[in-house]
C-alpha positions as CSV (number, residue, x, y, z in Angstrom):
1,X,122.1,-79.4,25.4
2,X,122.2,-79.7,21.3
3,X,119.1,-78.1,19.9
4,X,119.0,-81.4,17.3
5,X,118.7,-84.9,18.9
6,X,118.0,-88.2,17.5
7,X,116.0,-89.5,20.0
8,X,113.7,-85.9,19.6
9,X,114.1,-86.6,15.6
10,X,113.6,-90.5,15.2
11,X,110.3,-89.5,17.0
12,X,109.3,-88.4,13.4
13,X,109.7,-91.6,12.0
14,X,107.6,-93.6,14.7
15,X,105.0,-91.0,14.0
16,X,104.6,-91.2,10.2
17,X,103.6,-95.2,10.8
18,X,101.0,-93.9,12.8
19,X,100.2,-91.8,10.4
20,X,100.0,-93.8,7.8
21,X,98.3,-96.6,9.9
22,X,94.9,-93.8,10.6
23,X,94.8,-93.2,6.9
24,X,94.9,-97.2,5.6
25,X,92.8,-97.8,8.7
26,X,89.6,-96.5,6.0
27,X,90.1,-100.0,3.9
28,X,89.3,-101.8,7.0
29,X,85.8,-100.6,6.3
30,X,85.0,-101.8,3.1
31,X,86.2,-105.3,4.1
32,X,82.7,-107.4,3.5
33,X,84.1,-108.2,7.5
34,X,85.7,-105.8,9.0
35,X,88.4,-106.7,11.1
36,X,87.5,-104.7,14.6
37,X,91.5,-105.7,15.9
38,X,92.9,-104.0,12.8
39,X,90.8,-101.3,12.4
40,X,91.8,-100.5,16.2
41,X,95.4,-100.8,15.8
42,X,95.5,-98.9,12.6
43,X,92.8,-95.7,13.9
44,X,93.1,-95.9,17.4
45,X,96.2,-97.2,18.7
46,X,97.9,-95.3,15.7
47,X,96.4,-91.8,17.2
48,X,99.3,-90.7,19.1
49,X,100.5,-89.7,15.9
50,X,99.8,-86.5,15.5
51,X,99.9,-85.1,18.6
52,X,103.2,-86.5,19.2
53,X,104.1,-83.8,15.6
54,X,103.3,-80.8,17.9
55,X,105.5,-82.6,20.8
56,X,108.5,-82.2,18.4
57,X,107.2,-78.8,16.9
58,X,107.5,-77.2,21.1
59,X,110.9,-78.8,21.5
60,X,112.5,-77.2,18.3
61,X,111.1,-73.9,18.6
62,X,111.7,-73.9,22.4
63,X,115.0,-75.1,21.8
64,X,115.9,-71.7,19.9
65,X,113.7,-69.1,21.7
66,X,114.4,-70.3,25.5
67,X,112.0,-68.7,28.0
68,X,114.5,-66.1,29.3
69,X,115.3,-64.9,25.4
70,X,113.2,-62.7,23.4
71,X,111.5,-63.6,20.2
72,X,111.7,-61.0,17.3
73,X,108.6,-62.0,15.8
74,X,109.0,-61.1,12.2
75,X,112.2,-62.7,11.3
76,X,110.7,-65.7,13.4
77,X,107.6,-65.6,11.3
78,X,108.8,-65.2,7.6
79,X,110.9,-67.7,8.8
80,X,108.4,-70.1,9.5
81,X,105.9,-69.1,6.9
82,X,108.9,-70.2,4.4
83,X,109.4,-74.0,6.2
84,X,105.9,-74.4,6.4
85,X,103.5,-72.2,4.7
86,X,105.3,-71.9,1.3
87,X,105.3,-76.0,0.9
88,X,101.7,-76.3,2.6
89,X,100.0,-73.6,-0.3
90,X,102.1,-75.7,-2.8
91,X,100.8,-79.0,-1.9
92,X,97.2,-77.6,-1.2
93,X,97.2,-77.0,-4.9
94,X,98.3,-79.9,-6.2
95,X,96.1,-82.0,-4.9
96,X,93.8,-79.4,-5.7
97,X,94.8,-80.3,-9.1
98,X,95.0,-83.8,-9.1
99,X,91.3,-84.2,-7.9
100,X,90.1,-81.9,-10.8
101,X,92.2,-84.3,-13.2
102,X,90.7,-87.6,-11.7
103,X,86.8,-85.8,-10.6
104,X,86.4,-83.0,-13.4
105,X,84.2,-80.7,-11.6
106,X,84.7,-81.9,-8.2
107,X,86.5,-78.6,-7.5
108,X,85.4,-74.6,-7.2
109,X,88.4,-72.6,-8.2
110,X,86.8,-69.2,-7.4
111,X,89.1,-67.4,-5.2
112,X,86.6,-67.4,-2.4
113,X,86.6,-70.9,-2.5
114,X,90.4,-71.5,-2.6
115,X,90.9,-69.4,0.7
116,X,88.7,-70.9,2.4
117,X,89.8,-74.3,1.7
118,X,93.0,-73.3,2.5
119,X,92.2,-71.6,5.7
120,X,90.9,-74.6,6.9
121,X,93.1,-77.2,5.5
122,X,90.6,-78.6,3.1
123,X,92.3,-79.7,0.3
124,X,93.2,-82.9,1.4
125,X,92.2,-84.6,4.7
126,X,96.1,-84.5,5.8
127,X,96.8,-80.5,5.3
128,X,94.8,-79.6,8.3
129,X,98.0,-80.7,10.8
130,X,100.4,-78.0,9.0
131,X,97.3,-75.0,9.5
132,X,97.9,-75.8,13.0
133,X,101.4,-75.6,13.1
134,X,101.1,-72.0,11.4
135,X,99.0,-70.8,14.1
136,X,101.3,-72.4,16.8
137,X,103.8,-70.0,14.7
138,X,101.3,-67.3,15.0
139,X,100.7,-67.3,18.6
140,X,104.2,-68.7,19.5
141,X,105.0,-65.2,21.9
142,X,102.1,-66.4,23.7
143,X,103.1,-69.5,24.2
144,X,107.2,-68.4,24.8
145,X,105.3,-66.0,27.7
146,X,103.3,-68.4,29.3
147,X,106.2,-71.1,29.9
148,X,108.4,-68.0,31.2
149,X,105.2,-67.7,33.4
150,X,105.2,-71.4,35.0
151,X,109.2,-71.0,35.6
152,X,108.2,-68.0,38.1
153,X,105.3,-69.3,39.3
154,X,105.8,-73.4,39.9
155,X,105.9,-75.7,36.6
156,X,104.4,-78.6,38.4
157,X,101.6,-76.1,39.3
158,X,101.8,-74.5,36.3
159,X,101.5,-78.2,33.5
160,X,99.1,-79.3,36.1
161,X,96.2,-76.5,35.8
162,X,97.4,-76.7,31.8
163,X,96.9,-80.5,32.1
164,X,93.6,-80.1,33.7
165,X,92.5,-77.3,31.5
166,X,93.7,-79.1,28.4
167,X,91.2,-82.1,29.4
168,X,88.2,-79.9,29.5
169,X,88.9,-77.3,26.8
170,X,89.1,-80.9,24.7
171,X,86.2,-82.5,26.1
172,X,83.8,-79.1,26.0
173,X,85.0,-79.0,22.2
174,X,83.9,-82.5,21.4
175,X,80.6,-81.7,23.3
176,X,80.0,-78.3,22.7
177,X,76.2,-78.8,22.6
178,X,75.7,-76.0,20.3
179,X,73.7,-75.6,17.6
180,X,75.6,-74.1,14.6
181,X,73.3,-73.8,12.1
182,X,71.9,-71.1,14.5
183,X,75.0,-69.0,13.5
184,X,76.2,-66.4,11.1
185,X,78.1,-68.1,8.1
186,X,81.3,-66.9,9.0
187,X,81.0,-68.1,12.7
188,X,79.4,-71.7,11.8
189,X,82.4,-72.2,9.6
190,X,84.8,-71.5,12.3
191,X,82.8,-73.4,14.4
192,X,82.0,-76.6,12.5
193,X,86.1,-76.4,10.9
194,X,87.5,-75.9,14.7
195,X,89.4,-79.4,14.8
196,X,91.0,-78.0,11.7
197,X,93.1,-74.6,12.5
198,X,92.9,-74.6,16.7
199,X,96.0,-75.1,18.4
200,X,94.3,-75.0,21.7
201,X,93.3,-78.6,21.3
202,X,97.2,-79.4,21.4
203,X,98.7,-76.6,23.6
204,X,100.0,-79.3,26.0
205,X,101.5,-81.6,24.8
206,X,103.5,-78.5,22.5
207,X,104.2,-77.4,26.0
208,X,105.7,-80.9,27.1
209,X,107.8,-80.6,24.3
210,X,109.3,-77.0,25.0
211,X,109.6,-78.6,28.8
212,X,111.2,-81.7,27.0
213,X,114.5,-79.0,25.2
214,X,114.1,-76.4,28.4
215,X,114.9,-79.1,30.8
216,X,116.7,-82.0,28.2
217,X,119.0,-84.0,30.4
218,X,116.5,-84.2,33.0
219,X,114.0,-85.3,30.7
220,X,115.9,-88.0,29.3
221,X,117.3,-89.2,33.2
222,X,113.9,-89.2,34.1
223,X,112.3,-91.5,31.7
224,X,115.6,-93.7,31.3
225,X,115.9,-94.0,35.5
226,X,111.5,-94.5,35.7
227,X,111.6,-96.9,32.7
228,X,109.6,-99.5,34.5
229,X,107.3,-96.8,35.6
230,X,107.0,-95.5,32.1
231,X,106.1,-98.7,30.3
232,X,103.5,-99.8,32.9
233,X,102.4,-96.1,32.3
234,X,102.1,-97.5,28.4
235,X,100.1,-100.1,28.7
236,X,98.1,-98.8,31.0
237,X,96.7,-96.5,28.8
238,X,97.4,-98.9,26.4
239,X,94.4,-100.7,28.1
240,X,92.7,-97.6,28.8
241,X,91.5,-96.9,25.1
242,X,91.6,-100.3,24.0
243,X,89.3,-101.6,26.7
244,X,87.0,-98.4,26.1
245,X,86.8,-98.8,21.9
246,X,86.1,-103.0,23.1
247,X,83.1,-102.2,25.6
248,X,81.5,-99.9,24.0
249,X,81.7,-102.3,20.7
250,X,80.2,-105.1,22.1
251,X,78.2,-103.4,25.4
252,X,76.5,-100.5,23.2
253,X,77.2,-101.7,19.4
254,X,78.8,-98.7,18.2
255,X,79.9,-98.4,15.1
256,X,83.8,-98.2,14.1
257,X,83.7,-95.1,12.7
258,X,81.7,-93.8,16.0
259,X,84.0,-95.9,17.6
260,X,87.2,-93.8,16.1
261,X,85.5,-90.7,16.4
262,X,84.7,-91.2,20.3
263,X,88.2,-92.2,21.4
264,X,90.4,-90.3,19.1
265,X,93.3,-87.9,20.4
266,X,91.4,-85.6,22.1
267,X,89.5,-87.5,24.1
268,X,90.5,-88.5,27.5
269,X,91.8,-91.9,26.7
270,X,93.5,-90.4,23.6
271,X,95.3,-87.6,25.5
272,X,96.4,-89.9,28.1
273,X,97.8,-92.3,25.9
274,X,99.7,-89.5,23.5
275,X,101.3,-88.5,26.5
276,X,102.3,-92.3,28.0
277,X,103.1,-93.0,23.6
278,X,105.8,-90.0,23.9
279,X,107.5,-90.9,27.1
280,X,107.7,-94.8,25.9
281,X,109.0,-93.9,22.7
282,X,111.7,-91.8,23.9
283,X,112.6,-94.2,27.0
284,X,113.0,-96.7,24.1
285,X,115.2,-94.7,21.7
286,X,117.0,-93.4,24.3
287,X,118.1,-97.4,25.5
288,X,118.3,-98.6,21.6
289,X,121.6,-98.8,20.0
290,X,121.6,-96.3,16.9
291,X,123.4,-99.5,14.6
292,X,119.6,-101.2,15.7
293,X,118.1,-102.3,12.1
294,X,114.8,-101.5,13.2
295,X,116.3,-98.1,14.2
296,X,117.8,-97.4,11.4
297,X,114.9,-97.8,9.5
298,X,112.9,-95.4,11.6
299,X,115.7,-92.7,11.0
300,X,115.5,-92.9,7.1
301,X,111.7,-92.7,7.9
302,X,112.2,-89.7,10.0
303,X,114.6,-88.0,7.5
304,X,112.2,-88.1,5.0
305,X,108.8,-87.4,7.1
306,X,108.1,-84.5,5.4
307,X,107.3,-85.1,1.8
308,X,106.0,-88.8,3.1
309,X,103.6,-86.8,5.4
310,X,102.8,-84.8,2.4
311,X,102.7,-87.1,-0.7
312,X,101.4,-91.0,1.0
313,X,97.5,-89.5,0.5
314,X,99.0,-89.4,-3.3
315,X,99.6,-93.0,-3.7
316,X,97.0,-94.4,-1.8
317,X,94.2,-92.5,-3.4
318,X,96.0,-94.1,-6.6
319,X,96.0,-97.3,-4.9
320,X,92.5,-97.1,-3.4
321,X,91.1,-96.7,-7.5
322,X,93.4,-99.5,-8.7
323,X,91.9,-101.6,-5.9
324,X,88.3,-100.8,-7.1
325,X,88.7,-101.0,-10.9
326,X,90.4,-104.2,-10.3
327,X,87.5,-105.4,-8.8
328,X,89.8,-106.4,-5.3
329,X,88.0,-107.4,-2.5
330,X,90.1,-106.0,1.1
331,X,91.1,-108.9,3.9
332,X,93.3,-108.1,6.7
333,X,96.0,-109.1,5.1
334,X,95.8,-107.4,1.9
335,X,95.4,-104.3,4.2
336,X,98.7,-104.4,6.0
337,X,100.7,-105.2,2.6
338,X,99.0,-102.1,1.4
339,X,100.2,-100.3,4.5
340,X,104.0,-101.4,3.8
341,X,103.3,-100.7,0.1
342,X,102.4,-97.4,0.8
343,X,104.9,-96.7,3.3
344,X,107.7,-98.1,0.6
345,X,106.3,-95.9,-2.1
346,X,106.2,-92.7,-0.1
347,X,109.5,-93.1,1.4
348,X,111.2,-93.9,-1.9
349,X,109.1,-90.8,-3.7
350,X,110.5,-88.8,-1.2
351,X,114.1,-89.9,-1.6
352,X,113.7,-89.4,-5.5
353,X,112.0,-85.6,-5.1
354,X,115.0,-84.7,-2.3
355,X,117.5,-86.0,-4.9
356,X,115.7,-84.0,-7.8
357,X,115.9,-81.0,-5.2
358,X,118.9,-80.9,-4.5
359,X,119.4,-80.4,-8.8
360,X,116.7,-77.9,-8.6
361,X,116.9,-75.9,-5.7
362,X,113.5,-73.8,-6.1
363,X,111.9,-77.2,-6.5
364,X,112.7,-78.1,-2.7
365,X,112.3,-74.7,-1.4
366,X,108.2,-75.2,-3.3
367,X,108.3,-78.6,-1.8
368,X,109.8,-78.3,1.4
369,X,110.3,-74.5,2.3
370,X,114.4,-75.3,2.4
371,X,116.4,-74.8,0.3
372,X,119.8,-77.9,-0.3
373,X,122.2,-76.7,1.8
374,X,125.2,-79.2,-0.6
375,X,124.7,-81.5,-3.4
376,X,122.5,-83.8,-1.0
377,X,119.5,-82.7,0.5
């Protein structure tokens, strides 16, 4: 089994147009008529997105540390505090700075402040996804244990009490019914801020995707042999959260951002369709010829996920202002050519800053926590 894929990687690409597809989803909202289709292909059906990041986090980490190996956790933690913590401080600031450049004041920089806006992923409403990948990091022994656990004790026992746990843990989390404000400082902070550093709310789907490297060519002959299985699976929940965000739109008038709020990842429908989103996805990649233009495409994407991830808030902050001083009114379709404009300008900033990386190799190694391995990064 190879411990890099393309199927497993080209998964990266798929996600950052979901991604990117939550974030633009906000323009649909100050449309004078807001599409209710586009907003819920861009913040719903688009929510499988992040999740699916922790999918591919489990199977690269559980591709190195199998369950039967040991884990010497401080090599395994500088390493990762290097790949990810190094380039999430360094982007934490800058757009720490560019906020103070474009709303002077807008920004405390008393130390107090700084930690705890990088504790919690603050400093942009992107950064929060790499605080939770650190504390995957942090607690990854746990996690290398407990999979050791369900090979003794059953896996299909084992991922279904974790499947089962996973939807109440999530569910009691949304609707905690607790009154925070009741609370010392310290523990109303890690209360209201617990979407933002948890890695509870994702444990399994990081699980599928250690199950996913542990068990490879099984995985793949199961999803390729079940295929019809697997997209009626899709569309099912396909259906599932797109019937819910429709009846509760029209039965109980709920707004769309209570709309996006009810059925994002964590709910039930969410979950169900992150999981059916992943199996589809790799089903599909796995039966798609590599030469495919539309898979090609998604490759470069995936190659340059990281700093797209990282910088597209950049540009469409920078688009959003232009859009306002310009006095531009947003339709439907002005939204989705700003959703390919963005995705056009991150991908080709990203190109440009692995290119200037490879020149300047503590540059990447700020940017990206690697360092260019050859002339080309």
């Amino acid at each position: 089994m190879p411990e890099r894929n393309q199927i497993i990687d080209d998964l990266r690409g798929i996600c950052m147009l979901g991604v990117i597809g939550i974030h633009v989803g906000s323009f649909v909202l100050e449309s004078p008529q807001p599409n209710s289709f586009l907003y819920m292909l861009l913040e719903i059906l688009s929510r499988y997105s992040v999740p699916a990041f922790f999918f591919i986090s489990g199977y690269g980490l559980f591709c190195q540390y199998r369950p039967e190996s040991h884990v010497a956790y401080l090599p395994f933690l500088k390493k990762r505090l290097q790949s990810v913590g190094i380039p999430y401080v360094v982007w934490s600031l800058l757009y720490l700075l560019y906020f103070s450049a474009v709303m002077p004041g807008c920004i405390s920089w008393q130390p107090g402040n700084i930690a705890f806006l990088l504790f919690y992923g603050l400093s942009c409403y992107h950064l929060y996804f790499m605080v939770i990948l650190l504390w995957f990091y942090f607690t990854f022994p746990l996690w290398h244990k407990l999979f050791a656990f369900f090979q003794r004790c059953g896996l299909k026992l084992g991922f279904a009490l974790l499947f089962f746990l996973q939807i109440t843990f999530n569910y009691w989390t949304c609707h905690p019914n607790i009154n925070s404000t009741e609370l010392p400082l310290l523990l109303q902070n890690l209360f209201n801020y617990r979407l933002n550093y948890l890695p509870l709310h994702y444990l399994f789907i990081f699980m599928l995707g250690g199950l996913a490297a542990i068990y490879y060519n099984k995985f793949i002959k199961f999803i390729t042999s079940h295929f019809t299985a697997v997209n009626i699976f899709y569309i099912f929940t396909l259906f599932f959260i797109g019937g819910s965000y429709y009846y509760y739109y029209f039965y109980y008038n709920y707004s769309l951002i209570i709309l996006v709020n009810t059925f994002q990842q964590l709910s039930l429908q969410g979950f169900l369709y992150t999981i059916a989103s992943l199996l589809f996805f790799c089903a599909v990649f796995s039966k798609t010829n590599l030469n495919n233009p539309c898979r090609q495409f998604i490759h470069l994407l995936s190659v340059n996920s990281l700093i797209v991830y990282l910088i597209h808030p950049f540009w469409m902050d920078i688009i959003n202002r232009l859009c306002h001083a310009g006095g531009i009114v947003m339709t439907s379709k002005r939204i989705l050519a700003i959703y390919f404009l963005l995705v056009a300008l991150s991908v080709f900033s990203s190109i440009l800053l692995t290119k200037l990386g490879s020149k300047f190799p503590h540059l990447a190694l700020l940017l990206t926590g690697k360092r260019p391995k050859t002339n080309t990064f």
